[in-house]
N, C-alpha and C positions, 0 to 999 in steps of 0.2 A: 504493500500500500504506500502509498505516495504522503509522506508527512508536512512536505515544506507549505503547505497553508497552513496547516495546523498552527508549526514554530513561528513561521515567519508575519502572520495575522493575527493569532489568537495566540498568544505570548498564558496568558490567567488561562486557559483549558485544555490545557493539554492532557489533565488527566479526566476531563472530563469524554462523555461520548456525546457527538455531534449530532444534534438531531436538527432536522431542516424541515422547515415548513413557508409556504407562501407569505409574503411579504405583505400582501395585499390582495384589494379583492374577496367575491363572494367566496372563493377558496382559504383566506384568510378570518375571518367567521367562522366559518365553518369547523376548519381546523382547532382556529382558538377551545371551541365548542366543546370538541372531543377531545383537549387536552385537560381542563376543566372534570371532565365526564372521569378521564381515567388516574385523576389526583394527580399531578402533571401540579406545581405550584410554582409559579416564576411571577416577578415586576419586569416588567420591557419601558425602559427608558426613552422618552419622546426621541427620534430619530435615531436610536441604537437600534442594529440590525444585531446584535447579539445580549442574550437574558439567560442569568443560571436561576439553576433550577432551585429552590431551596431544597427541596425532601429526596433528592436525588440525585446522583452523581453525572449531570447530564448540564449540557450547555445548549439552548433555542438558538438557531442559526435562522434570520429571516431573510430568503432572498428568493428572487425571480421563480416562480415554478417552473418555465419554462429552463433552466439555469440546475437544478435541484438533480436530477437527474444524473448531468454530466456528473457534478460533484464527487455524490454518491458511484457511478460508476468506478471514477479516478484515486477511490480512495480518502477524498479530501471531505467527506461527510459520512459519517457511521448508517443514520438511519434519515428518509425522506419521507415527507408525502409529496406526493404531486400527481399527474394526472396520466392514464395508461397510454395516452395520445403521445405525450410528451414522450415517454421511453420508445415509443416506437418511431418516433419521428427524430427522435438524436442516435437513434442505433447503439442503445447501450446494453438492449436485453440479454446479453450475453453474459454484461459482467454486473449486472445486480440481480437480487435475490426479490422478486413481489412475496411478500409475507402474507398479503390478507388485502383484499377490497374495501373500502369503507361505506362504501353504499351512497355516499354524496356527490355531486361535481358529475353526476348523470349526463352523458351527449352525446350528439353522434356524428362524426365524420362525414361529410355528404358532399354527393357532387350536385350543385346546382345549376340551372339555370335561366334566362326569363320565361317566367311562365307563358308568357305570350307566344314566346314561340313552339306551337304547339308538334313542330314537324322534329324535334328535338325529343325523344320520350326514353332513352339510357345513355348512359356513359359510352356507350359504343358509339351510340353518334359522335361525340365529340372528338373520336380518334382523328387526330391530323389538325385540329383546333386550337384554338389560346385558350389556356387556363392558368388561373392566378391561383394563388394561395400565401397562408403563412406555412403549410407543411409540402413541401416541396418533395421533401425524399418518401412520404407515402404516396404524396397524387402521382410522380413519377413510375412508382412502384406498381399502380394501379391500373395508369394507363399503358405501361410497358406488356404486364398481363392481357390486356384486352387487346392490342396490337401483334402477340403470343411472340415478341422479339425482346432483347435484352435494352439496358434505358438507355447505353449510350447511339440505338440504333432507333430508338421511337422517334416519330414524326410529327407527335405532339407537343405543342409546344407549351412548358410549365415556367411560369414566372412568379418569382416570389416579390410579398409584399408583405409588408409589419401588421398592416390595418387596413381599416374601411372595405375590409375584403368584398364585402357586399355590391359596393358602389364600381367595382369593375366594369362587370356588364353596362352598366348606366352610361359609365363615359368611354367605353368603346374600347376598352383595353381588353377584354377578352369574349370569348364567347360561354365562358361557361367558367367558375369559380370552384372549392372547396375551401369548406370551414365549417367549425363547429354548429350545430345547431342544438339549442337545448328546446326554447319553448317552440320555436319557428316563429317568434312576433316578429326578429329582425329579420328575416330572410322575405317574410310576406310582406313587409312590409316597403322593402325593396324588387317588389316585386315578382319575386323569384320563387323559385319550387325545386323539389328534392327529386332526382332522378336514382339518384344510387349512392347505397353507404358505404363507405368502406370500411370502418372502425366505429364498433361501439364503445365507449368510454367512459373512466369516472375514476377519481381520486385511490389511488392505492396506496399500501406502508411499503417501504425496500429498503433494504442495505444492500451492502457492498458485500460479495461472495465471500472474501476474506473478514470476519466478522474482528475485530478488536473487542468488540464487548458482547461475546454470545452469553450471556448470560442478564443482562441486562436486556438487551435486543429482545430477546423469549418473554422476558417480565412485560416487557412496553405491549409485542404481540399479545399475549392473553388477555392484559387490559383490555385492549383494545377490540377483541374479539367479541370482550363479556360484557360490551357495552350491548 
């Protein structure tokens, strides 16, 4: 495992184990929630991104969800939540461990696109077409599949973007989007509709396969489990 964040950032935790959760955000809620639920006791300091824990030998690491993942893959975070979209779209499932689902942060990967156009009705349509996204290495993954070639040889074309993933179609930058949908108010609302999912999603717990604290690790999982 890779220690130099540890020493080199977090100088006071070193003997603690790193647990990581969202920074922000209805995943930041939520998380709070269940850490509350499983006796989890810490103060987080206005704009500190790191809180120990009092009743437990653990240090709160708050950052990016999207961010959380690498972390924990790299060694540089003990334990995560974040969301199963995120691990699959950074390609770390190799080297973390999903411990348990949490049942929150519900959504679904989807290819959209304007509902008006009604001559559009699967992904297969849009092979050879522009699509945006924030998850770039699954929609490539996806449409590589539907094209039954490998992705440096697909014809479709996938562009990434941070945000407003919605508003592509609108100003003519793609014909067809992916991004998360949970209720679909913002998807309809931009007037768009779901042709095909590719990933169902929601907030999981993971460490790092090489565990530094399997015993603690097991204690957070059953918590968490008996909520």
């Amino acid at each position: 495992m890779e220690s130099s964040f540890i020493n080199a950032s977090l100088p006071d935790v070193a003997d603690r184990m790193l647990f990581a959760v969202p920074k922000k955000g209805r995943l930041y809620d939520q998380c709070l929630n269940l850490l509350n639920h499983i006796g989890i006791e810490f103060h987080r300091k206005a704009r500190h991104d790191i809180a120990l824990v009092s009743n437990m030998p653990i240090a709160l690491v708050f950052l990016p969800a999207a961010d959380i993942a690498t972390y924990v893959a790299k060694g540089n975070i003990d334990l995560g939540i974040t969301g199963l979209d995120i691990i699959c779209e950074s390609q770390t499932a190799d080297d973390v461990a999903e411990l348990t689902r949490l049942g929150f942060g519900k959504c679904k990967l989807q290819v959209q696109t304007p509902a008006i156009n009604q001559s559009v009705t699967s992904a297969r349509d849009l092979v050879g077409q522009r699509i945006v996204t924030s998850f770039v290495n699954l929609t490539k993954q996806r449409f590589a599949e539907l094209e039954g070639v490998s992705i440096d040889r697909m014809k479709t074309q996938v562009r990434f973007v941070s945000g407003s993933v919605e508003a592509a179609c609108g100003l003519g930058l793609a014909d067809g989007i992916v991004d998360l949908v949970e209720s679909g108010d913002t998807m309809r609302a931009a007037g768009l509709h779901a042709i095909d999912t590719i990933l169902n999603t929601e907030s999981v717990l993971i460490t790092n396969r090489h565990q530094r604290f399997p015993k603690l690790v097991e204690t957070i999982k059953q918590r968490v489990e008996g909520v």
